[in-house]
mmCIF file of the N, C-alpha and C atoms, coordinates in Angstrom:
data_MODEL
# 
_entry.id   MODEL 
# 
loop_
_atom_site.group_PDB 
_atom_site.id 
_atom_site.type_symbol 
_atom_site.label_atom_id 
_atom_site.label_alt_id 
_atom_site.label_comp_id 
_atom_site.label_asym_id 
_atom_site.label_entity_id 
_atom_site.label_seq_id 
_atom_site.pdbx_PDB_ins_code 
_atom_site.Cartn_x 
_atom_site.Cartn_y 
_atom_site.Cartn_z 
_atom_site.occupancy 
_atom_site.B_iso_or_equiv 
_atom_site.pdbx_formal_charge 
_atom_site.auth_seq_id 
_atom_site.auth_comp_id 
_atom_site.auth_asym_id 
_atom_site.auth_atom_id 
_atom_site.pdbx_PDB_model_num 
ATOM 1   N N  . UNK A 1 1  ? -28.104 80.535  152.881 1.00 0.00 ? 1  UNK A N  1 
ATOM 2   C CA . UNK A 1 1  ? -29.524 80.251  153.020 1.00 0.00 ? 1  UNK A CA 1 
ATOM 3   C C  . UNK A 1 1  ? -29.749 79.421  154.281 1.00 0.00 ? 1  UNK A C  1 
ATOM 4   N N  . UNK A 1 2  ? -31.284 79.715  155.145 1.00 0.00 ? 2  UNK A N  1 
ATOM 5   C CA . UNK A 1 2  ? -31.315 78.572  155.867 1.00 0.00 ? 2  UNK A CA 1 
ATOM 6   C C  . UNK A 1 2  ? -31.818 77.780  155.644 1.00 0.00 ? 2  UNK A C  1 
ATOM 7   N N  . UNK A 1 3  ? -32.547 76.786  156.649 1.00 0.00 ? 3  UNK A N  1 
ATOM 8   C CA . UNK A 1 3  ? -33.297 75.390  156.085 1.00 0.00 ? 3  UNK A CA 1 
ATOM 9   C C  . UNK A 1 3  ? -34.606 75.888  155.642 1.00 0.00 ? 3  UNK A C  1 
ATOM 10  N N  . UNK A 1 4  ? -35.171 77.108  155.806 1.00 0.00 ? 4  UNK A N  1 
ATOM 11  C CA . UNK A 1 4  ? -36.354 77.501  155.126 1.00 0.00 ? 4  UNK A CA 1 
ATOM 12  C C  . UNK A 1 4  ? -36.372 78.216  153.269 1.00 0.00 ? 4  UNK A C  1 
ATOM 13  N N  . UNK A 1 5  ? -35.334 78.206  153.751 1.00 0.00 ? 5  UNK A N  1 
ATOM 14  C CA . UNK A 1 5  ? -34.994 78.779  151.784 1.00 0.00 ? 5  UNK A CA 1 
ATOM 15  C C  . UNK A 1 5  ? -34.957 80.163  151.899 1.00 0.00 ? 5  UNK A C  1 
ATOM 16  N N  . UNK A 1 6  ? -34.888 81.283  153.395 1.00 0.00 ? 6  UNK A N  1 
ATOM 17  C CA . UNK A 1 6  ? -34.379 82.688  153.351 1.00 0.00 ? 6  UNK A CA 1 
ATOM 18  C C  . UNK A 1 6  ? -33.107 82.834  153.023 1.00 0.00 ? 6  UNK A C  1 
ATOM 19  N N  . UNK A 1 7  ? -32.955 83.891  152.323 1.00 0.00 ? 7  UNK A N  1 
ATOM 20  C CA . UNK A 1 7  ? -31.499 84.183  152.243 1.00 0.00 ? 7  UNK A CA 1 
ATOM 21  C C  . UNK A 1 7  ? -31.085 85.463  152.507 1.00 0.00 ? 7  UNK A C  1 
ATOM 22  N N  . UNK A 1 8  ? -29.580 85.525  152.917 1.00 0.00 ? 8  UNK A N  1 
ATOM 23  C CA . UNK A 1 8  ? -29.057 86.075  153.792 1.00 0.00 ? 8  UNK A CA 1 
ATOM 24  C C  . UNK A 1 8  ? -27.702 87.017  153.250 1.00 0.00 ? 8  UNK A C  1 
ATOM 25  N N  . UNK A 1 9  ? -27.709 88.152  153.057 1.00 0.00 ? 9  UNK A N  1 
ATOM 26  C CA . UNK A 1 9  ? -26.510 88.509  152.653 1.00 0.00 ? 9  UNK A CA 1 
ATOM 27  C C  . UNK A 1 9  ? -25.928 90.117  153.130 1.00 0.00 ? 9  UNK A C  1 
ATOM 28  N N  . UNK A 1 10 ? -24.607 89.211  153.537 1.00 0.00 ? 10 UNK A N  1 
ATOM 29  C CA . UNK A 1 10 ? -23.656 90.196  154.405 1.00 0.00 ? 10 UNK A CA 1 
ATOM 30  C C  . UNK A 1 10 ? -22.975 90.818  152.862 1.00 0.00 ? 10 UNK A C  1 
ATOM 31  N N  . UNK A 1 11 ? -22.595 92.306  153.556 1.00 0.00 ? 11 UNK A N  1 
ATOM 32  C CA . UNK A 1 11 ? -21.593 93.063  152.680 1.00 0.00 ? 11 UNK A CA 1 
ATOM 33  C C  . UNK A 1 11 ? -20.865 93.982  153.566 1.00 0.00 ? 11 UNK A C  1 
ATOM 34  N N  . UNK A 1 12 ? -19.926 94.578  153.066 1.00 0.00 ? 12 UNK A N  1 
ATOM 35  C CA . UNK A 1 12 ? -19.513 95.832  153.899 1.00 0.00 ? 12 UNK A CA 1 
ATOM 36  C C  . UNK A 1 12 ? -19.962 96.897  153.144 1.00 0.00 ? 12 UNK A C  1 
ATOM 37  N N  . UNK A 1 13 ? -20.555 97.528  153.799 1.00 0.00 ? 13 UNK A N  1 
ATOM 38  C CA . UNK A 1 13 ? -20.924 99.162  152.794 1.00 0.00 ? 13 UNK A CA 1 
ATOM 39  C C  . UNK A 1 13 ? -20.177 99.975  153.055 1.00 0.00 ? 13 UNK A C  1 
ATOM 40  N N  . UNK A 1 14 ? -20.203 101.419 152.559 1.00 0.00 ? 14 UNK A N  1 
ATOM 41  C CA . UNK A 1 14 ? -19.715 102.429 153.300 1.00 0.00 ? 14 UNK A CA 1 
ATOM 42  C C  . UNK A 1 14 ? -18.330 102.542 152.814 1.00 0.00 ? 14 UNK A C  1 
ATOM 43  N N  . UNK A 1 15 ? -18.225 103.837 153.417 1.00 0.00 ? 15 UNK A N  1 
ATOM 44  C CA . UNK A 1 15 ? -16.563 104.247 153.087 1.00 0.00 ? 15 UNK A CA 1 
ATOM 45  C C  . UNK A 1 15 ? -15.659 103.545 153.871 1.00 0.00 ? 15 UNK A C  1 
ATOM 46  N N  . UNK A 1 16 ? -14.828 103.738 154.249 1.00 0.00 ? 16 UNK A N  1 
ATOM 47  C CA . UNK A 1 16 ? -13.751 103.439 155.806 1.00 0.00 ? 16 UNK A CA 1 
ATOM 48  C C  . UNK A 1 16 ? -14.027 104.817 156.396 1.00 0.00 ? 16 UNK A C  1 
ATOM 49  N N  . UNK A 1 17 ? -13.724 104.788 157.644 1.00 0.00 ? 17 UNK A N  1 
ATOM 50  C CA . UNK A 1 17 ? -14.299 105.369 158.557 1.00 0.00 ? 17 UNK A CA 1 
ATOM 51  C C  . UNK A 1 17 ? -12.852 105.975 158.915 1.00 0.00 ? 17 UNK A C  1 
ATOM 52  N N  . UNK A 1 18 ? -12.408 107.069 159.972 1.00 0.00 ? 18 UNK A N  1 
ATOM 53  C CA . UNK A 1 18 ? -11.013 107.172 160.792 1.00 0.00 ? 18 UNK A CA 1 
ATOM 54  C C  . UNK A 1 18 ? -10.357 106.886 161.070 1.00 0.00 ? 18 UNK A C  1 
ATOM 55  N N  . UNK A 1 19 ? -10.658 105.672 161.784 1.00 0.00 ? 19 UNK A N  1 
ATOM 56  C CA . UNK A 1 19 ? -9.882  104.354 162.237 1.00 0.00 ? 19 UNK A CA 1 
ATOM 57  C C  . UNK A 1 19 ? -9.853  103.594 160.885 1.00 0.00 ? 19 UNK A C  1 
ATOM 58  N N  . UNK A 1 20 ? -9.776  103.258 159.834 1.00 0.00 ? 20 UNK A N  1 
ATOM 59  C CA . UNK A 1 20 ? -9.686  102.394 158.592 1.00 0.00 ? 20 UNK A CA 1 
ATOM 60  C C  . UNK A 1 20 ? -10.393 101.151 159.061 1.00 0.00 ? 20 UNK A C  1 
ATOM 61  N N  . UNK A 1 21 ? -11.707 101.615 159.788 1.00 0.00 ? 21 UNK A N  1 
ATOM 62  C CA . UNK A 1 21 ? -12.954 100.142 159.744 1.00 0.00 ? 21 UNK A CA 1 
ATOM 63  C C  . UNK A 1 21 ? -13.946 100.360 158.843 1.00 0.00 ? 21 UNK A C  1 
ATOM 64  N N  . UNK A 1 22 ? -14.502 99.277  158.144 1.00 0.00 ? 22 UNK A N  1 
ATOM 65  C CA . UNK A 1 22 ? -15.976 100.129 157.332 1.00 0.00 ? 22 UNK A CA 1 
ATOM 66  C C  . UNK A 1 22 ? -16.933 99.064  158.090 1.00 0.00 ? 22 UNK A C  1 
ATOM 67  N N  . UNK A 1 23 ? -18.345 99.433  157.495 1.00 0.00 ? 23 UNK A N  1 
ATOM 68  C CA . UNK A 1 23 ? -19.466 98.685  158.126 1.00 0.00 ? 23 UNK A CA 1 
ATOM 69  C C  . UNK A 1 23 ? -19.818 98.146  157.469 1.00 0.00 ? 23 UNK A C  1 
ATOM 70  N N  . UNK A 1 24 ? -20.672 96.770  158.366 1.00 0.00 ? 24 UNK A N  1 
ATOM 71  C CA . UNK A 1 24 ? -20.946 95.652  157.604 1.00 0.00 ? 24 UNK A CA 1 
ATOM 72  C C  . UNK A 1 24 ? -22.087 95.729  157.817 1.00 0.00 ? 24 UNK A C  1 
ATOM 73  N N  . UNK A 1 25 ? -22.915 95.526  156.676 1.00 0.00 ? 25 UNK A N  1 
ATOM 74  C CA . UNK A 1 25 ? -24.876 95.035  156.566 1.00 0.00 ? 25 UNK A CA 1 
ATOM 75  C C  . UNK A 1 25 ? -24.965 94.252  156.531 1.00 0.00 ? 25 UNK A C  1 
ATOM 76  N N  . UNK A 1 26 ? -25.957 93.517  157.493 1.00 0.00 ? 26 UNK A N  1 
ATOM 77  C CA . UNK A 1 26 ? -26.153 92.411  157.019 1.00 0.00 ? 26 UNK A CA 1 
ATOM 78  C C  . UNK A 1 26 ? -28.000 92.220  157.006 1.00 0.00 ? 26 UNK A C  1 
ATOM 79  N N  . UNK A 1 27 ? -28.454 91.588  155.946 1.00 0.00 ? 27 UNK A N  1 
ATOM 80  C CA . UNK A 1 27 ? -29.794 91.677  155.585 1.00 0.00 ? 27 UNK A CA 1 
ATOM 81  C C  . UNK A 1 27 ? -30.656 90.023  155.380 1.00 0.00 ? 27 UNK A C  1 
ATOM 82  N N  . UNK A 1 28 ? -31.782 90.432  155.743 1.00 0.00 ? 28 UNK A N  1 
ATOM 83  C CA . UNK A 1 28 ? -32.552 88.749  155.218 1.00 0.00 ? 28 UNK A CA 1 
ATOM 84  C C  . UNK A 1 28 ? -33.438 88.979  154.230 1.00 0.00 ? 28 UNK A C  1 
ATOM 85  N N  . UNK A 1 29 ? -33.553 88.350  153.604 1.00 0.00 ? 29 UNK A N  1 
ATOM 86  C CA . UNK A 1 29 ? -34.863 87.995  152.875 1.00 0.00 ? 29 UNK A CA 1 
ATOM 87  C C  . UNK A 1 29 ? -35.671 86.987  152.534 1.00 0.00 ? 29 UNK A C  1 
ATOM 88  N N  . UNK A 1 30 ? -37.010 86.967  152.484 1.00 0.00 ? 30 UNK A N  1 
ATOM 89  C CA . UNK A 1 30 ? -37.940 85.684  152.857 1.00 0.00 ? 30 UNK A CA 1 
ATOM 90  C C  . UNK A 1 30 ? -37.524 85.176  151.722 1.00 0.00 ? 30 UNK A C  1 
ATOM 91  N N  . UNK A 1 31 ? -38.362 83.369  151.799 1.00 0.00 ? 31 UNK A N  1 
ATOM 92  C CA . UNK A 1 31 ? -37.825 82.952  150.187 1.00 0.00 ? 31 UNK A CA 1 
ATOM 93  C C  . UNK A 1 31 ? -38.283 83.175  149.058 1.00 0.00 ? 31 UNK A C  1 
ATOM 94  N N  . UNK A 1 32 ? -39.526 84.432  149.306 1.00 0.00 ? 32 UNK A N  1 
ATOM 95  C CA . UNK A 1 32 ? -39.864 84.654  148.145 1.00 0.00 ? 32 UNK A CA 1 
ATOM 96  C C  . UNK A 1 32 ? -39.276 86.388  147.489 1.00 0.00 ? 32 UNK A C  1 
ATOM 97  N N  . UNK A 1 33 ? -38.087 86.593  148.432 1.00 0.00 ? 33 UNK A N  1 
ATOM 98  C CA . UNK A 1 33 ? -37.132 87.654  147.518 1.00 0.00 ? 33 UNK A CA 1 
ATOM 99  C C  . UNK A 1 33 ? -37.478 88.858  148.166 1.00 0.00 ? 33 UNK A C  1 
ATOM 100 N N  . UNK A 1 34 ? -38.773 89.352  149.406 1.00 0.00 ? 34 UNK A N  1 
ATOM 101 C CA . UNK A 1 34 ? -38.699 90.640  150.347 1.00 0.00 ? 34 UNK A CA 1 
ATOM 102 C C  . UNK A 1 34 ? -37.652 90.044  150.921 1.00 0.00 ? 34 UNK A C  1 
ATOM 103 N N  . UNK A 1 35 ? -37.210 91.689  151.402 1.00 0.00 ? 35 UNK A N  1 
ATOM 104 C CA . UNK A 1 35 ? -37.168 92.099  152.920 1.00 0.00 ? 35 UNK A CA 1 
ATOM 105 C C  . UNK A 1 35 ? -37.094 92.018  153.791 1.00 0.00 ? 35 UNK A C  1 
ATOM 106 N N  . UNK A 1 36 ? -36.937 90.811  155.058 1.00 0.00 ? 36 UNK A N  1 
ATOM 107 C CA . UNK A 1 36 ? -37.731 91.076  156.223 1.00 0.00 ? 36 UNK A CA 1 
ATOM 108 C C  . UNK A 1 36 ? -37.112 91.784  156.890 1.00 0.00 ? 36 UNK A C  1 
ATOM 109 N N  . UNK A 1 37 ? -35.787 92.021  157.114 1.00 0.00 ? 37 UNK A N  1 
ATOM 110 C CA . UNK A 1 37 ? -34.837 92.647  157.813 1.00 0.00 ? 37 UNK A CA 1 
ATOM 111 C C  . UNK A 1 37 ? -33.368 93.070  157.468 1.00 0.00 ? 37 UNK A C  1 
ATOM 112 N N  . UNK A 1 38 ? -32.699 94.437  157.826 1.00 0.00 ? 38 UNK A N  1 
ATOM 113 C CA . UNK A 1 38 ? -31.600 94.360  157.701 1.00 0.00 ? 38 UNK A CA 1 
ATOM 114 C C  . UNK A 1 38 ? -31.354 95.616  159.070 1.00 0.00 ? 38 UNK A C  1 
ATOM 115 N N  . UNK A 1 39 ? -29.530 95.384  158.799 1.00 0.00 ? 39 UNK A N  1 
ATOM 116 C CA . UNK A 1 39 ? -28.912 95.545  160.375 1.00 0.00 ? 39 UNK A CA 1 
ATOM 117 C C  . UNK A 1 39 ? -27.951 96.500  159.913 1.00 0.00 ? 39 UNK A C  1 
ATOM 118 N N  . UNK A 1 40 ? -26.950 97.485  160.537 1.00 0.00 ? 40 UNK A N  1 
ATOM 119 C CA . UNK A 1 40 ? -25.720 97.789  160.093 1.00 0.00 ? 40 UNK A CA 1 
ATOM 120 C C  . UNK A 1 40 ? -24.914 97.401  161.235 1.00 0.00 ? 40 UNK A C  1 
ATOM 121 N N  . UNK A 1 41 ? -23.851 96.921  161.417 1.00 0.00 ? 41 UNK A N  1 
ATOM 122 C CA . UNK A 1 41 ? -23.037 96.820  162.165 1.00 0.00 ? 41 UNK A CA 1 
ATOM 123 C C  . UNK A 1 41 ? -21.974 97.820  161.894 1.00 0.00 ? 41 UNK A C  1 
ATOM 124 N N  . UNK A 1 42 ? -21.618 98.710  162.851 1.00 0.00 ? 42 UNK A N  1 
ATOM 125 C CA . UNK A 1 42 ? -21.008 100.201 162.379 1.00 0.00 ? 42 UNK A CA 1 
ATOM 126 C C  . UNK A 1 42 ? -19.377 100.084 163.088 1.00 0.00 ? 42 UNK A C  1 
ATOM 127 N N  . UNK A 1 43 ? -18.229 100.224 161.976 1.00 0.00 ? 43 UNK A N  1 
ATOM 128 C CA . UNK A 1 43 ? -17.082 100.474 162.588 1.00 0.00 ? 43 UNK A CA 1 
ATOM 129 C C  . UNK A 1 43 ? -16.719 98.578  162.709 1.00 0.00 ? 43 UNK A C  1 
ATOM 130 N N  . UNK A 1 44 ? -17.190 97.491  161.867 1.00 0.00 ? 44 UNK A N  1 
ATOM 131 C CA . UNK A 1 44 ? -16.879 96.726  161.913 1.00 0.00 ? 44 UNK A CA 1 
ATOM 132 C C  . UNK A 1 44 ? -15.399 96.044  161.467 1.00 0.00 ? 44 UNK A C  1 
ATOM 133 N N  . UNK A 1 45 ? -14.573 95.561  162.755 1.00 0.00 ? 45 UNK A N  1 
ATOM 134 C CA . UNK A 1 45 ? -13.231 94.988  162.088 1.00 0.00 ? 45 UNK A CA 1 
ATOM 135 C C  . UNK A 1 45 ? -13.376 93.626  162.064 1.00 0.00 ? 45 UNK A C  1 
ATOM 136 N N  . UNK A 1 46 ? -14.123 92.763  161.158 1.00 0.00 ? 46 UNK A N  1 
ATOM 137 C CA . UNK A 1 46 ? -14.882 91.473  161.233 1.00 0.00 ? 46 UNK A CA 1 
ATOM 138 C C  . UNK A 1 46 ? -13.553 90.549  160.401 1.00 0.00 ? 46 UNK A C  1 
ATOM 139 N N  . UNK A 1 47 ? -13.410 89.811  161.137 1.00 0.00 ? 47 UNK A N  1 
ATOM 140 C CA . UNK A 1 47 ? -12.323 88.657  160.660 1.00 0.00 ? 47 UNK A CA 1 
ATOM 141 C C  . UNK A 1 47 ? -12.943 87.030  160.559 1.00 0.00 ? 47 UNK A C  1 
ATOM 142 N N  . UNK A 1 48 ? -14.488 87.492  161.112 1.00 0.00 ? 48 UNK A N  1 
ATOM 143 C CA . UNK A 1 48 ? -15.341 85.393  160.825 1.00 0.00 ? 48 UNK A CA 1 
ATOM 144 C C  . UNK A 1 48 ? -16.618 86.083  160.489 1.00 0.00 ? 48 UNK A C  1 
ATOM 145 N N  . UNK A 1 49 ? -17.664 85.367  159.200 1.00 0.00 ? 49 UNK A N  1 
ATOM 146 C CA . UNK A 1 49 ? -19.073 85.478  159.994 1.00 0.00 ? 49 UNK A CA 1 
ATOM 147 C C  . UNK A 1 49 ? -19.411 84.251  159.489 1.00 0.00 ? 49 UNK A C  1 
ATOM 148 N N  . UNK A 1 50 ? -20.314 83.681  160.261 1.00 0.00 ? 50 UNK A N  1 
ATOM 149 C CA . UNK A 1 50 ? -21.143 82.105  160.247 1.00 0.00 ? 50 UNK A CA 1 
ATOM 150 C C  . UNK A 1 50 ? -22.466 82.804  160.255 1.00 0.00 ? 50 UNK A C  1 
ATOM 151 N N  . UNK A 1 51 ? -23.290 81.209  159.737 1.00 0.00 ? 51 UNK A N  1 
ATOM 152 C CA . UNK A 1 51 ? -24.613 80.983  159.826 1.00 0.00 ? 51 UNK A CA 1 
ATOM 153 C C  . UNK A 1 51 ? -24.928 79.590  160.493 1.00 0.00 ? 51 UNK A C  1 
ATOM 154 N N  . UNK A 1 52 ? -25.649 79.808  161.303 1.00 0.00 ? 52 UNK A N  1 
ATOM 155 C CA . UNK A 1 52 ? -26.110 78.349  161.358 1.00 0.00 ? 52 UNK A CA 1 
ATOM 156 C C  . UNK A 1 52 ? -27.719 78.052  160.894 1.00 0.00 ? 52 UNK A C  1 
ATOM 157 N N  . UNK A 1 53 ? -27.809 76.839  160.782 1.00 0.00 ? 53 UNK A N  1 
ATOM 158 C CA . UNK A 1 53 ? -29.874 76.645  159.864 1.00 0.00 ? 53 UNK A CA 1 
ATOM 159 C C  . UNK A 1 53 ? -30.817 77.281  160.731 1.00 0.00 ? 53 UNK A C  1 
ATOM 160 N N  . UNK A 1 54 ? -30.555 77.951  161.890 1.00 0.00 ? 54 UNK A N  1 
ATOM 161 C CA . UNK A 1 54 ? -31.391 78.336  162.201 1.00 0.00 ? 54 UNK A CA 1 
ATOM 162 C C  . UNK A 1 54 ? -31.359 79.905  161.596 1.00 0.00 ? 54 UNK A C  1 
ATOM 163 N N  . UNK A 1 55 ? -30.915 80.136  161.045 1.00 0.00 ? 55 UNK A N  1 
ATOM 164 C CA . UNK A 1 55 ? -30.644 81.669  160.901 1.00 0.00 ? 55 UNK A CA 1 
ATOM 165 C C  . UNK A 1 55 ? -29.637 82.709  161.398 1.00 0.00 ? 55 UNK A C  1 
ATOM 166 N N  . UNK A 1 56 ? -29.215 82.297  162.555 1.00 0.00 ? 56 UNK A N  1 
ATOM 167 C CA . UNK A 1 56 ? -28.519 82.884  163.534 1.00 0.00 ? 56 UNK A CA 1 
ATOM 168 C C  . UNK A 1 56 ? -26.872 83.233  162.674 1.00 0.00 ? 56 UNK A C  1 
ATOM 169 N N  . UNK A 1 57 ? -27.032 84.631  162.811 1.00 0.00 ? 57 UNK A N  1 
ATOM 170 C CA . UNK A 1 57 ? -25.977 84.914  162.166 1.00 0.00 ? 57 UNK A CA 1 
ATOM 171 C C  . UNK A 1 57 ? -24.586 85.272  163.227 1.00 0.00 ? 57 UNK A C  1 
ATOM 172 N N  . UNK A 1 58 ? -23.495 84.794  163.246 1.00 0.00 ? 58 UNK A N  1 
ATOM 173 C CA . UNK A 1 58 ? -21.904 85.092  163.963 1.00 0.00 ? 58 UNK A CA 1 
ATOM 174 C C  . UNK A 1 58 ? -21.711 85.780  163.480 1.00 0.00 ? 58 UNK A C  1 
ATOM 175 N N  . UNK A 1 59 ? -21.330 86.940  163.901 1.00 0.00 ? 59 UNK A N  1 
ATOM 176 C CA . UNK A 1 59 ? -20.136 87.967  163.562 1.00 0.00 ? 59 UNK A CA 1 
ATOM 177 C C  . UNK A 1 59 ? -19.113 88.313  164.404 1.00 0.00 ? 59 UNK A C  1 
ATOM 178 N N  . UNK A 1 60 ? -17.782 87.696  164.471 1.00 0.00 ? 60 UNK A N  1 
ATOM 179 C CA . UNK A 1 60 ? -16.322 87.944  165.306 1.00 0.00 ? 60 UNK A CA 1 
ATOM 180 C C  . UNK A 1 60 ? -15.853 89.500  164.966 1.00 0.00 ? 60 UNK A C  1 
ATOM 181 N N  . UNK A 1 61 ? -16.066 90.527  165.570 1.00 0.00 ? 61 UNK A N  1 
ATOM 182 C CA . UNK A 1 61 ? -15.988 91.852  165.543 1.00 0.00 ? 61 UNK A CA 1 
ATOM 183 C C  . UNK A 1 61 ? -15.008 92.106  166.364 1.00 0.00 ? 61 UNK A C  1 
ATOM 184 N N  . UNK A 1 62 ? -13.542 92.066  165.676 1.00 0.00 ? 62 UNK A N  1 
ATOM 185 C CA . UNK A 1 62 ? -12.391 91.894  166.854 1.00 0.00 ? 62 UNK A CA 1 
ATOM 186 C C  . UNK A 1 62 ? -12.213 91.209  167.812 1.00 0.00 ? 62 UNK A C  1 
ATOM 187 N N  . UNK A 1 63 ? -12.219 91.104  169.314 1.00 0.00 ? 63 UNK A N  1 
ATOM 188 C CA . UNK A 1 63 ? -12.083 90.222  169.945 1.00 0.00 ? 63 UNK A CA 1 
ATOM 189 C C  . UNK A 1 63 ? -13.620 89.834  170.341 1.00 0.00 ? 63 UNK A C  1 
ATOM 190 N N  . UNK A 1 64 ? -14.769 90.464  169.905 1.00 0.00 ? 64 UNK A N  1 
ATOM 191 C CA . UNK A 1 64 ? -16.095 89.770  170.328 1.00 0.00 ? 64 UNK A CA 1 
ATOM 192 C C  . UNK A 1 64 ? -16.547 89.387  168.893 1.00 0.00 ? 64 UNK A C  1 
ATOM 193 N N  . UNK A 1 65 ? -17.774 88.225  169.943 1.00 0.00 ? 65 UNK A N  1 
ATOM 194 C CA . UNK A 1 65 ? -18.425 87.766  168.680 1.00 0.00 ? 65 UNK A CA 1 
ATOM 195 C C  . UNK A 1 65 ? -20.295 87.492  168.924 1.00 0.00 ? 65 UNK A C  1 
ATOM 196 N N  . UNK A 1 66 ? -20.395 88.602  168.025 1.00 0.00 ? 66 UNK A N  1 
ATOM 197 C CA . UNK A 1 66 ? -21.943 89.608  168.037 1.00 0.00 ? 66 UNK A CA 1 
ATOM 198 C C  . UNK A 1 66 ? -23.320 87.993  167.307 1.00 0.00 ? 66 UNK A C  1 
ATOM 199 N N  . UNK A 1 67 ? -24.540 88.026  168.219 1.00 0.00 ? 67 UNK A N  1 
ATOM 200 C CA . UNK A 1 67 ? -25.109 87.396  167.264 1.00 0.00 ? 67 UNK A CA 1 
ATOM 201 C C  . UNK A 1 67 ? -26.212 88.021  166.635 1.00 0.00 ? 67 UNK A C  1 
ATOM 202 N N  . UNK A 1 68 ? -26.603 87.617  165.957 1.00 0.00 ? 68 UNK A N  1 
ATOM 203 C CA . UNK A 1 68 ? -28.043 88.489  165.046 1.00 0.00 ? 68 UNK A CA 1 
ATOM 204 C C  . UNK A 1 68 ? -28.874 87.389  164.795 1.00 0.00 ? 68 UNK A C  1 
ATOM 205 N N  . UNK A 1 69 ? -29.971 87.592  165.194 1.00 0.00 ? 69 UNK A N  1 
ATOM 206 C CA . UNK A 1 69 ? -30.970 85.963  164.770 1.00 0.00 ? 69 UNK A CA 1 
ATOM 207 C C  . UNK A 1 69 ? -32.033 86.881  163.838 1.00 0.00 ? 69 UNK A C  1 
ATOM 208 N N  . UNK A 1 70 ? -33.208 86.405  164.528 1.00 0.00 ? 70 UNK A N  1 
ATOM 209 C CA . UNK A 1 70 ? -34.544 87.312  163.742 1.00 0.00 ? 70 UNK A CA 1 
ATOM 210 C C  . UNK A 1 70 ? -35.510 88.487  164.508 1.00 0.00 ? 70 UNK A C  1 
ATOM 211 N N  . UNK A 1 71 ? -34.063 89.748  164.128 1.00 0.00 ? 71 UNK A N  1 
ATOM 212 C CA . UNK A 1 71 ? -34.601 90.556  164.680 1.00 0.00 ? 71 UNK A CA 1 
ATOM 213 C C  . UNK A 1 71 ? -34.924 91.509  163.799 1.00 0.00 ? 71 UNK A C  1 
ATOM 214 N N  . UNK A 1 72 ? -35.887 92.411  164.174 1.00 0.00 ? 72 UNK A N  1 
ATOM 215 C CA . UNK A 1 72 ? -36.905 93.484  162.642 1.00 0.00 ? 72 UNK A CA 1 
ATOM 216 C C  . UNK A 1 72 ? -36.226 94.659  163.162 1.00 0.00 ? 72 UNK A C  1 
ATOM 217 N N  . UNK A 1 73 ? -34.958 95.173  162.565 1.00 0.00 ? 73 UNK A N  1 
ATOM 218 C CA . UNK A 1 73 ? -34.159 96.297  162.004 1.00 0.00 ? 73 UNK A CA 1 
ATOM 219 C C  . UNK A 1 73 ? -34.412 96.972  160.926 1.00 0.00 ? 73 UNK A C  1 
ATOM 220 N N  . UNK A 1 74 ? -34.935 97.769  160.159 1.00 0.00 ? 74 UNK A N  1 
ATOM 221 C CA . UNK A 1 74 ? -34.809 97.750  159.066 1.00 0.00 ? 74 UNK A CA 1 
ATOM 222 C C  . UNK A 1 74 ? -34.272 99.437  159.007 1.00 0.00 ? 74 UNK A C  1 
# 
């Protein structure tokens, strides 16, 4: 959650892919339980993800590390 009371939840969906990566979603929702956004990150080999209060989500995607703040994906 951040300091506003959204919450935030990563998963991996999906099958594994060719390479044995699957993808990771990651989604927000206001604090009253919508929607506002979600993302797929495709072919993810994710070994960290952080949050910080602002929202800003880390994802270490092998040797990079991807950010996601508040952007309208859906």
């Amino acid at each position: 959650m951040d300091n506003l009371g959204n919450l935030f939840l990563i998963r991996y969906s999906g099958s594994l892919n060719s390479n044995g990566l699957n993808n990771l979603e990651i989604s927000k929702f206001k604090n009253d339980l919508t929607l506002e956004w979600s993302t797929l990150v495709k072919g993810a080999a994710v070994t960290n993800v952080s949050m910080d209060l602002r929202g800003n989500i880390y994802v270490k995607n092998g040797s990079m590390v991807d950010v996601y703040q508040q952007i309208q994906q859906l």
